[in-house]
Every structure is written in C-alpha cells, then in structure tokens.
VMD Tcl script that builds the backbone (N, CA, C; Angstrom):
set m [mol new atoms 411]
animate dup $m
set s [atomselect $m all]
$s set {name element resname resid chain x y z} {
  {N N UNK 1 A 0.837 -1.193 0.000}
  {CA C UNK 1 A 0.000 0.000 0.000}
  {C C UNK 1 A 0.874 1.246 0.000}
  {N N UNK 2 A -0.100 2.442 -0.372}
  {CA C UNK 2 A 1.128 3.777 -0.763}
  {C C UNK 2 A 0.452 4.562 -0.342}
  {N N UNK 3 A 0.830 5.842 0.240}
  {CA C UNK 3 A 0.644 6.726 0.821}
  {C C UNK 3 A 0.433 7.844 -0.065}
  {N N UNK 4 A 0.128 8.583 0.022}
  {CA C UNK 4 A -0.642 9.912 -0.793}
  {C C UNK 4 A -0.313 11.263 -0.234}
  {N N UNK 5 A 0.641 12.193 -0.404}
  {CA C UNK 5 A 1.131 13.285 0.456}
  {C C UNK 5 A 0.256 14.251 -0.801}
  {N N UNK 6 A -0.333 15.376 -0.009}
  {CA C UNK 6 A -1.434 16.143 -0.579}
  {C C UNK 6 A -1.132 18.131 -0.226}
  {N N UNK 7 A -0.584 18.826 -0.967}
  {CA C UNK 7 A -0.287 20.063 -0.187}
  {C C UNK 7 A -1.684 20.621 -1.514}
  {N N UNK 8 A -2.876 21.145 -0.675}
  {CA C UNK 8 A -3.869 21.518 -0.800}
  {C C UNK 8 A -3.599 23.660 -0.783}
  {N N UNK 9 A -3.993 23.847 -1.772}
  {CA C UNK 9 A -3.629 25.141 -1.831}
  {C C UNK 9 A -5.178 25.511 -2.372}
  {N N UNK 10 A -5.417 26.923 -2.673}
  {CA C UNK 10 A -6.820 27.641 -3.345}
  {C C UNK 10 A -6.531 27.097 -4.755}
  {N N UNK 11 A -5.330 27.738 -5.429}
  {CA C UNK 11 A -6.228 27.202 -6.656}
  {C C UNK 11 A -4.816 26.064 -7.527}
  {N N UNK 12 A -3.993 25.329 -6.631}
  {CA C UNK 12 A -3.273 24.398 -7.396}
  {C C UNK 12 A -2.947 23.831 -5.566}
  {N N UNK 13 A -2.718 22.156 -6.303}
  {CA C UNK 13 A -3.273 20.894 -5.419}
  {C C UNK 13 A -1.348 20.316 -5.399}
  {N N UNK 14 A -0.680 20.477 -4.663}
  {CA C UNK 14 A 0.666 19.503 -5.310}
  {C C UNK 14 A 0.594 17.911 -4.603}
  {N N UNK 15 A 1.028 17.210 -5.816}
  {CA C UNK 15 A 0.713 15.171 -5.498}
  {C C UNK 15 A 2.143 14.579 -5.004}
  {N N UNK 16 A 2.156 13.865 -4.055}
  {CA C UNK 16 A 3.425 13.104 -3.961}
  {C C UNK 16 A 3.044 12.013 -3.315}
  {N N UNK 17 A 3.571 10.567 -4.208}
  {CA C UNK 17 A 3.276 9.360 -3.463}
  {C C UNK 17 A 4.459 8.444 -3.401}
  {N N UNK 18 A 3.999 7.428 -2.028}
  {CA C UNK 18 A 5.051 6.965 -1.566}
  {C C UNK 18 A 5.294 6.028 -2.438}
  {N N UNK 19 A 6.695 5.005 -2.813}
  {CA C UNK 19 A 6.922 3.805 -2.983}
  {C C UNK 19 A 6.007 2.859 -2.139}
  {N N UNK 20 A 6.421 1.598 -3.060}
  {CA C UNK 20 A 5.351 0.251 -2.365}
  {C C UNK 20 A 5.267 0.230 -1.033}
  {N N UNK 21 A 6.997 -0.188 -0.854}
  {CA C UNK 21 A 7.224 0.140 0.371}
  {C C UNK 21 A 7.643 1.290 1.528}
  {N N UNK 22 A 6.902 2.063 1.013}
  {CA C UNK 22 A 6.561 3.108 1.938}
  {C C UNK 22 A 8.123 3.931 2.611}
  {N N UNK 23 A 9.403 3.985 1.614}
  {CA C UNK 23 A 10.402 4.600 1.872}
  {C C UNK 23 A 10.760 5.952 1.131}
  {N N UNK 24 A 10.099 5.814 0.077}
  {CA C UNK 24 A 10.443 6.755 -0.774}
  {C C UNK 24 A 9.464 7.302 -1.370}
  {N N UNK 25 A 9.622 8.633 -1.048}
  {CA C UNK 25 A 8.277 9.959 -1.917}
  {C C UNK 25 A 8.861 10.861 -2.962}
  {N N UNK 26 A 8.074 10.390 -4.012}
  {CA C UNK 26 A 8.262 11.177 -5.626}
  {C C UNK 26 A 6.916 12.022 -5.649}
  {N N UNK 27 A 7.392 13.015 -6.054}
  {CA C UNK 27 A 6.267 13.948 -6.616}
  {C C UNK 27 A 5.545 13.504 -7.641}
  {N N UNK 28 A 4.455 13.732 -8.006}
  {CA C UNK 28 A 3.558 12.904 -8.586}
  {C C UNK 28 A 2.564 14.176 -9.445}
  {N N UNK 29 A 2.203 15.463 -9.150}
  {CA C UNK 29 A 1.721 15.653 -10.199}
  {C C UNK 29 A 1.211 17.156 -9.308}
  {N N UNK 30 A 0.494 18.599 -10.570}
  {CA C UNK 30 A 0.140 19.821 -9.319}
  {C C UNK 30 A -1.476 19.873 -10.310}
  {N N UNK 31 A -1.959 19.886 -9.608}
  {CA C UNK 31 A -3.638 19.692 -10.342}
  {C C UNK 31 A -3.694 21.077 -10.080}
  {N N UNK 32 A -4.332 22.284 -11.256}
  {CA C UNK 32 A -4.906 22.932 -11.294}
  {C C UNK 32 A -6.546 22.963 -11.027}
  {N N UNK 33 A -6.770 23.710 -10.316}
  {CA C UNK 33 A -8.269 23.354 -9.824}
  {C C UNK 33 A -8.920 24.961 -9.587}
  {N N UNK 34 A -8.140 25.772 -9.157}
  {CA C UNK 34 A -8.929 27.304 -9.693}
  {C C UNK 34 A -10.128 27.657 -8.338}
  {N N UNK 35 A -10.034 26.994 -7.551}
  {CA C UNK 35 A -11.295 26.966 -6.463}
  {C C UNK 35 A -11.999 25.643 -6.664}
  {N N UNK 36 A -12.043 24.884 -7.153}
  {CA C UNK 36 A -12.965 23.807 -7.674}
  {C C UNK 36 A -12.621 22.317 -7.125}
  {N N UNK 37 A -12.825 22.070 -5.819}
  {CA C UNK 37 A -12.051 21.109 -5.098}
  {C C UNK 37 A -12.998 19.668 -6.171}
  {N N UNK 38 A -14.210 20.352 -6.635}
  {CA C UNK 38 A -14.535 18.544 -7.363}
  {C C UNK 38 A -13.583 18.092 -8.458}
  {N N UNK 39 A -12.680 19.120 -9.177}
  {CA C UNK 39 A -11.737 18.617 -10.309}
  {C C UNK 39 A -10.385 17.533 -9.099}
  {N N UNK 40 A -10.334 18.563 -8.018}
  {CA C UNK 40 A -9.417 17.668 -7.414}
  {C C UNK 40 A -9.680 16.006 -6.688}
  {N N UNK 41 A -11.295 16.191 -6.525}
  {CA C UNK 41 A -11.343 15.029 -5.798}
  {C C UNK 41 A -11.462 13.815 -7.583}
  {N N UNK 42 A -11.984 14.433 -8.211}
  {CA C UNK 42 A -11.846 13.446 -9.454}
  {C C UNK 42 A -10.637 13.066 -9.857}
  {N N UNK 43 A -9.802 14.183 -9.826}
  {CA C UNK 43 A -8.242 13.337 -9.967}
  {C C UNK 43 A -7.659 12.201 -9.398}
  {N N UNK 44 A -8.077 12.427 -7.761}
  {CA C UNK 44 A -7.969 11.675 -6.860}
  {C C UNK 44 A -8.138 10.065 -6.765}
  {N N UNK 45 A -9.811 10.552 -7.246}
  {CA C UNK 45 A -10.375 9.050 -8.106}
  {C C UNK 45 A -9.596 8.328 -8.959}
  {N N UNK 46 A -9.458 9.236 -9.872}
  {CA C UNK 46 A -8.322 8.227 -10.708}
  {C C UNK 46 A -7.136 8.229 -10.034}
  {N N UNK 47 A -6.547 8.268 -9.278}
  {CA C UNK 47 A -4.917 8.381 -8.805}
  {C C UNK 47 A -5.177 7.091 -8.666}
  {N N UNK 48 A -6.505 6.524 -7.567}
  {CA C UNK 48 A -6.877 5.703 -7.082}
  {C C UNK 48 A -6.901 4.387 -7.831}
  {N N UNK 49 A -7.713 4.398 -8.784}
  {CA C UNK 49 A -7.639 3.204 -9.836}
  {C C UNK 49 A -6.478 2.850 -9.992}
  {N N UNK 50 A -5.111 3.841 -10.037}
  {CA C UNK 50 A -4.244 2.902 -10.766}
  {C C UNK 50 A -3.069 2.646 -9.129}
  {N N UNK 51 A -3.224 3.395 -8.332}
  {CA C UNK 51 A -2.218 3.101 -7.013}
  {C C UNK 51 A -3.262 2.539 -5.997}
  {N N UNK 52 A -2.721 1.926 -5.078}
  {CA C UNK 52 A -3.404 1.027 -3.934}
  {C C UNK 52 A -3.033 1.874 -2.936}
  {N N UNK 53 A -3.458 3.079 -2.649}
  {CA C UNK 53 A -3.521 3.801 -1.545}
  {C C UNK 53 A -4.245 3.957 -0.377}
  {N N UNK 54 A -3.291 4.016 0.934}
  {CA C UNK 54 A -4.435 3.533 2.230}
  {C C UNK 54 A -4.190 4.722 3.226}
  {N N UNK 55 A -3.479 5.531 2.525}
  {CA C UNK 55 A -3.412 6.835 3.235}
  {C C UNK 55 A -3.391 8.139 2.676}
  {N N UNK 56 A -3.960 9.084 3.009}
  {CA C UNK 56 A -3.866 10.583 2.761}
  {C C UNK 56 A -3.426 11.428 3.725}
  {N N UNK 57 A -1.901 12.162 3.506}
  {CA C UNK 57 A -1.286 13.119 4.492}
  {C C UNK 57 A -1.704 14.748 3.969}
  {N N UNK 58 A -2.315 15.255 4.531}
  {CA C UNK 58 A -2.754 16.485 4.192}
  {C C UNK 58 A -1.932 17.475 4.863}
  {N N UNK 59 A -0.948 18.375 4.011}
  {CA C UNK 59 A 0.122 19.304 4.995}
  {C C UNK 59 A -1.455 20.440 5.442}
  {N N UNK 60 A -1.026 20.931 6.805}
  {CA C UNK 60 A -1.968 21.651 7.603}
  {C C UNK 60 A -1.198 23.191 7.334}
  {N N UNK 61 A -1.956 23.943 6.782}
  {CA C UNK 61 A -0.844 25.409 7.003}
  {C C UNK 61 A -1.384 25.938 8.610}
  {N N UNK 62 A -0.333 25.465 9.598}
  {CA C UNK 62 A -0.273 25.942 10.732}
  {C C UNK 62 A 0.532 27.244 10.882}
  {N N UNK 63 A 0.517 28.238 11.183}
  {CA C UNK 63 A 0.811 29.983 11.439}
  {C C UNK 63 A 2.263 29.531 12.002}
  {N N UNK 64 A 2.857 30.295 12.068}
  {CA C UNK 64 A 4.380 30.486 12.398}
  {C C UNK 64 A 4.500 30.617 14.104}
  {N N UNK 65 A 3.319 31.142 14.324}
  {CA C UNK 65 A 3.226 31.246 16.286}
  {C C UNK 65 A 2.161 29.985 16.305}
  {N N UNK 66 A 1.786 28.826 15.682}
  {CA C UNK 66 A 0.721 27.930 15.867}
  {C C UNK 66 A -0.457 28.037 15.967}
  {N N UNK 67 A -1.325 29.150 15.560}
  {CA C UNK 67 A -2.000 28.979 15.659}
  {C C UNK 67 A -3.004 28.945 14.207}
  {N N UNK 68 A -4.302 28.661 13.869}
  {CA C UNK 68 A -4.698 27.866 13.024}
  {C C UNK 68 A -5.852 29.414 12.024}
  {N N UNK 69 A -5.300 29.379 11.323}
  {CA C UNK 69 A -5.581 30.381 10.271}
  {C C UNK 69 A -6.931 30.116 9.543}
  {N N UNK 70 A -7.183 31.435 8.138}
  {CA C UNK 70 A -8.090 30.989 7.159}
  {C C UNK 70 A -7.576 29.382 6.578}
  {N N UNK 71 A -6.472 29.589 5.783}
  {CA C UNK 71 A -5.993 28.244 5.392}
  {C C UNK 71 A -5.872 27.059 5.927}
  {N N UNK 72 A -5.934 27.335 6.951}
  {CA C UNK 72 A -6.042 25.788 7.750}
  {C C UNK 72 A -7.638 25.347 7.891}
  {N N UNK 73 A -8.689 26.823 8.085}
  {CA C UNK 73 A -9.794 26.335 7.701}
  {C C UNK 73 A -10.161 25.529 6.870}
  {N N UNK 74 A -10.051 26.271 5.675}
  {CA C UNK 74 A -9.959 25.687 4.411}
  {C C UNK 74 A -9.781 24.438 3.934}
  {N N UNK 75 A -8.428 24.455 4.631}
  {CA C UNK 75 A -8.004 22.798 4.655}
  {C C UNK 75 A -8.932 21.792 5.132}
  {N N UNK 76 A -9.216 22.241 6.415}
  {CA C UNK 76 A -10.256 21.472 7.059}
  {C C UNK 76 A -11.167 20.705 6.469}
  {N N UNK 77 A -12.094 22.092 5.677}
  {CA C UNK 77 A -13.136 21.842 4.819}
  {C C UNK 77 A -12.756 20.972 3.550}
  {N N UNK 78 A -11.461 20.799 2.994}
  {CA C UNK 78 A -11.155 19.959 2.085}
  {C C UNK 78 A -11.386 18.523 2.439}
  {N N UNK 79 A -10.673 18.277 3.258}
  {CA C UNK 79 A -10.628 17.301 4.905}
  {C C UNK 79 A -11.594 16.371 4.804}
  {N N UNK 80 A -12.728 17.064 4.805}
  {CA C UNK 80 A -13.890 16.865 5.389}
  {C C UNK 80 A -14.898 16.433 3.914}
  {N N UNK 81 A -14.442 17.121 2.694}
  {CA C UNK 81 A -14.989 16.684 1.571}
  {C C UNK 81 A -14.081 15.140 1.309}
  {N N UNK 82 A -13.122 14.682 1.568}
  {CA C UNK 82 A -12.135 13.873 1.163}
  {C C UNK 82 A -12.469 12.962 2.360}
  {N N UNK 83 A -12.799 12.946 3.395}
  {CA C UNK 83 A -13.733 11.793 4.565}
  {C C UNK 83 A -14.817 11.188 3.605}
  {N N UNK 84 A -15.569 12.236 3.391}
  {CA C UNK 84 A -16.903 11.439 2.555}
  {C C UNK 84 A -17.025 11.073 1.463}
  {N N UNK 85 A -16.045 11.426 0.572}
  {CA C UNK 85 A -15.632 10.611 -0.515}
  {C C UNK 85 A -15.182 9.682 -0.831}
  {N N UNK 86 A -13.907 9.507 0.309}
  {CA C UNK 86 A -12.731 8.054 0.260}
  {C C UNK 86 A -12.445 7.736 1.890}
  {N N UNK 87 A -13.825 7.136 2.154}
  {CA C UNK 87 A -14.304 7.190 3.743}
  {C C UNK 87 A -13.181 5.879 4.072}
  {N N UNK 88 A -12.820 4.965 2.700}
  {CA C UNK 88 A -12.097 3.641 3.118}
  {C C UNK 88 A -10.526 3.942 3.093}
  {N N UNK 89 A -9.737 5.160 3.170}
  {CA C UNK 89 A -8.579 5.765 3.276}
  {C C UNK 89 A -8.448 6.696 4.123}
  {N N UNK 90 A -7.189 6.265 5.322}
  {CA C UNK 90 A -6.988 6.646 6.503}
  {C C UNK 90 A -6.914 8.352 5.865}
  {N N UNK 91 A -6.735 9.405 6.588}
  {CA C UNK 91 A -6.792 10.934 6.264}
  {C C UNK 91 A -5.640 11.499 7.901}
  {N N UNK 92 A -4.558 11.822 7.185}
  {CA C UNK 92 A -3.617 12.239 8.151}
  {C C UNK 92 A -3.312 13.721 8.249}
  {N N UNK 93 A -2.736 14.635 9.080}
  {CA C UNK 93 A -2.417 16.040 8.976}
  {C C UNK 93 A -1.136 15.589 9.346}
  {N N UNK 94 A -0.337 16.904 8.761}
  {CA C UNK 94 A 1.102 17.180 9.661}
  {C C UNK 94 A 1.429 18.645 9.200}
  {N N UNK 95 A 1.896 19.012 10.325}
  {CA C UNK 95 A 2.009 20.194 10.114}
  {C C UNK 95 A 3.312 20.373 8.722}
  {N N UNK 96 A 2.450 21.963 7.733}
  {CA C UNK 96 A 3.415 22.289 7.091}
  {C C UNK 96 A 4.351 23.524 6.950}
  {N N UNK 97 A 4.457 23.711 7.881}
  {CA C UNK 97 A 4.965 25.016 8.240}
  {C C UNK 97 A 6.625 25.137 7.462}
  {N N UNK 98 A 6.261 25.869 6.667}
  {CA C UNK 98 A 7.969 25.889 5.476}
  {C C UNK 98 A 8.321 24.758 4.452}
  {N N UNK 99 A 7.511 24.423 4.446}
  {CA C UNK 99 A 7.384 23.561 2.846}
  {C C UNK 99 A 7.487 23.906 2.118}
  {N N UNK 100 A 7.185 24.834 1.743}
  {CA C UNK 100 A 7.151 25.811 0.380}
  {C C UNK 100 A 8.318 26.676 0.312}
  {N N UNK 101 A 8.438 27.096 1.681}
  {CA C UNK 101 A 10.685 27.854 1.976}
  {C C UNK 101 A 11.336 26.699 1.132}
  {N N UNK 102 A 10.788 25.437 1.713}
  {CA C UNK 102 A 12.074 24.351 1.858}
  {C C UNK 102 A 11.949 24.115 -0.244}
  {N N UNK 103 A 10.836 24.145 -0.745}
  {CA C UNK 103 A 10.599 23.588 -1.909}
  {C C UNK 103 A 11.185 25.405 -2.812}
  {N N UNK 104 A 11.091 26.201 -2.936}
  {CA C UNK 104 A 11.646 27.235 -3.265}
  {C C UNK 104 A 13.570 27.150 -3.010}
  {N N UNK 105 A 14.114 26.855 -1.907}
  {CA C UNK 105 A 15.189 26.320 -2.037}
  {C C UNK 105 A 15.565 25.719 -2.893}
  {N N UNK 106 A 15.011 24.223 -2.903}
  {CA C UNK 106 A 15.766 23.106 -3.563}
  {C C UNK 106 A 15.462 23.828 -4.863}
  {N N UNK 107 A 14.651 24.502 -5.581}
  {CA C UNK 107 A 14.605 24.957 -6.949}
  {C C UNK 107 A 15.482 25.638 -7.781}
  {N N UNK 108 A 16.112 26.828 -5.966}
  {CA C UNK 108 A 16.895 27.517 -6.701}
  {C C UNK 108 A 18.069 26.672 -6.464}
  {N N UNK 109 A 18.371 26.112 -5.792}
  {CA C UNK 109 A 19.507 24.993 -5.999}
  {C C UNK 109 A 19.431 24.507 -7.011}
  {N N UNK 110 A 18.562 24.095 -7.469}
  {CA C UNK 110 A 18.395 23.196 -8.987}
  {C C UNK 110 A 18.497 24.404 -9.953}
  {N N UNK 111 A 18.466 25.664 -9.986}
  {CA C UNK 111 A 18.736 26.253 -10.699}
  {C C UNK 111 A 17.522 25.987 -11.610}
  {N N UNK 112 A 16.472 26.119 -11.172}
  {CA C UNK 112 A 14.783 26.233 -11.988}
  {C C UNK 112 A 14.565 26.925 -12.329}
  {N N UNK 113 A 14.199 27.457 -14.068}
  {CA C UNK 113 A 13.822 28.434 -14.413}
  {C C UNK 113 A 12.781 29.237 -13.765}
  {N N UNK 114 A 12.511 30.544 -13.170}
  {CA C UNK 114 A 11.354 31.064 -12.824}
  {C C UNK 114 A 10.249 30.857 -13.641}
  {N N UNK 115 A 10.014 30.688 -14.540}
  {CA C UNK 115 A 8.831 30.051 -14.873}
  {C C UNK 115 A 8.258 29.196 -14.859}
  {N N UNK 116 A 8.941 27.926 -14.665}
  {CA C UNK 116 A 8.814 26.506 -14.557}
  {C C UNK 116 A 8.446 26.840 -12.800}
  {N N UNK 117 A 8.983 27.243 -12.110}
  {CA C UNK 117 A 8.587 27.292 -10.518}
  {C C UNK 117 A 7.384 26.545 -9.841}
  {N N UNK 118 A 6.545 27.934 -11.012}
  {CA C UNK 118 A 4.870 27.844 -10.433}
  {C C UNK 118 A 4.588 26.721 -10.486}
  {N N UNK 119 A 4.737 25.935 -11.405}
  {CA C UNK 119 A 4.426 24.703 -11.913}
  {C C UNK 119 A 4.385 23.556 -11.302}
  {N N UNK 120 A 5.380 23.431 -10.251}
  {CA C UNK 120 A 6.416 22.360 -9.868}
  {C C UNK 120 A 6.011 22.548 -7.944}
  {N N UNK 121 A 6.110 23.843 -7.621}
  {CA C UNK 121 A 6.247 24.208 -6.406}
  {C C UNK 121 A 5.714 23.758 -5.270}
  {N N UNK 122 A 4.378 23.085 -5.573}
  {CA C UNK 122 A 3.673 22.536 -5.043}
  {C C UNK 122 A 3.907 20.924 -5.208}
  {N N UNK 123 A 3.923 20.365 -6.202}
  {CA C UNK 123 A 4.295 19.348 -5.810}
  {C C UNK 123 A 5.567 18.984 -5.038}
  {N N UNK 124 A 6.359 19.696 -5.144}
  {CA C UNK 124 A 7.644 19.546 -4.335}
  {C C UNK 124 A 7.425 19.792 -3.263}
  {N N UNK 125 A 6.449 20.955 -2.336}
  {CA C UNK 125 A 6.066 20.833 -0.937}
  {C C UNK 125 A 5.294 19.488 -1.016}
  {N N UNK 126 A 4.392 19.071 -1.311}
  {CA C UNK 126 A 3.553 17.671 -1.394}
  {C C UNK 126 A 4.762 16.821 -1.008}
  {N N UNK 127 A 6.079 16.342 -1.458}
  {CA C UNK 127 A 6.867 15.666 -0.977}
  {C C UNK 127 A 7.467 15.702 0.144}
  {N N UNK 128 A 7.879 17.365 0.416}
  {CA C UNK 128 A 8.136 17.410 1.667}
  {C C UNK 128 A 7.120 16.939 2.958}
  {N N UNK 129 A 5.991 17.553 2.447}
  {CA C UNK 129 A 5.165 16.920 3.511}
  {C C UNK 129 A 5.027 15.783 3.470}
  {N N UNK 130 A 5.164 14.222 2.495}
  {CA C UNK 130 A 5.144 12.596 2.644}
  {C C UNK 130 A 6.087 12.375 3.191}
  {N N UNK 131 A 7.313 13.191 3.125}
  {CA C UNK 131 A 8.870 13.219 3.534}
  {C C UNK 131 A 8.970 12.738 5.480}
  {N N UNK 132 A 8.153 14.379 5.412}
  {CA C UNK 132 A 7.958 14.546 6.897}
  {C C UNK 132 A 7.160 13.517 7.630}
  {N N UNK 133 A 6.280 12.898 6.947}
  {CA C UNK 133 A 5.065 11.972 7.639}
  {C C UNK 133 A 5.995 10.367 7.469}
  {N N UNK 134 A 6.554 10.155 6.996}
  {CA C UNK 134 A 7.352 8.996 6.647}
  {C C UNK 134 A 8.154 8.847 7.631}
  {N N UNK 135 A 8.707 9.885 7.726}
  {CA C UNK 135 A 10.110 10.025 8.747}
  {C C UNK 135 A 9.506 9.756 10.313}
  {N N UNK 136 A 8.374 9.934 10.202}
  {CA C UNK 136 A 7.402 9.750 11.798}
  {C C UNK 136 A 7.120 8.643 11.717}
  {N N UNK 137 A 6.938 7.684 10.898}
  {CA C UNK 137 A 6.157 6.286 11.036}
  {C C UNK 137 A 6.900 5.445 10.464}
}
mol reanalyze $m
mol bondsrecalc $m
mol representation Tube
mol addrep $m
C-alpha cells in the first residue's frame, strides 16, 4: 500500500506518493483546480484506480506562532470533503509550516527556471510533507 502526500492550496493541489514500500516519496503531479475542489477530488479518483492507496497526508498550514488560520480552515473543509468521498482511506495532517521555503530552495539549488517554478512548487512541498510523515512512522 502507498501513501498519498497532498499540499492543498486555493487554486493548485501539489501530489506526492510513496513507494510500495513506503520509503520513498516522488512527486507525482500539481492539479490545477482554480477553487474547484470537485476537479481535485476526481483526480484523486483516478490516482486511485491505478495506485493502492491507504493513506492521505494532508500538509496543515499551521501559522508560524501555531496557531490555526483561514488556510487551515480551508483545509479542514477539504478534509472533510475527502472523509466522505474516500471514507475507506486513513486521512492524516502534519504540520506544514515551510514547505514551500524548503521547496523554493531546492529549486533555486536546482537552478529552476522562474517560470517553470509555479508549476512544480507545489508538488515539491507535497513531498516534503510525505517526507515529513514517513520520517514519523
């Protein structure tokens, strides 16, 4: 079974899933969705058909002093659409506080064109956050 790391943003979704065995997280894909969480949960669907996934890590945007923002609302409410949809897949949080520092780094390390960024940015936090949830379990 494979794990599903999910960095949920307003209007782009970044994908990262684990290996079989649950050691290694590749970025996997940044769904444009524009406000429209049903394009994302349909993606989802299909992620599903073709990976045997038994978990969803949802990075939480927790505030820099901890405490729990619009976006973490938000999240919530994603949360909560993604319970009643794929009620038979565990649904995890971890905090993501600098995922997106940490994924802006490695880019400019990689020397990523600024345009390509947008593109990518999110799925590369999506890894960090399977990264982070892996490293716990």
């Amino acid at each position: 079974m494979r794990t599903l790391g999910i960095d949920y943003g307003d209007s782009r979704v970044g994908l990262a899933i684990s290996d079989a065995l649950g050691i290694t997280a590749q970025g996997l894909e940044t769904v444009h969705h524009n406000g429209n969480d049903k394009i994302v949960l349909k993606r989802l669907d299909e992620i599903l058909k073709n990976y045997e996934i038994d978990t969803f890590v949802i990075g939480m945007p927790i505030n820099m002093n901890g405490t729990l923002g619009e976006r973490a609302e938000l999240t919530k409410k994603f949360i909560h659409k993604l319970k009643c949809k794929f009620n038979n897949i565990n649904i995890e949080t971890i905090d993501e506080r600098l995922t997106t520092v940490a994924a802006h780094k490695t880019m400019n390390f990689l020397e990523v064109k600024p345009k390509a960024k947008r593109g990518i940015v999110d799925t590369i936090s999506a890894v960090y956050i399977l990264e982070m949830y892996m490293n716990r379990h």
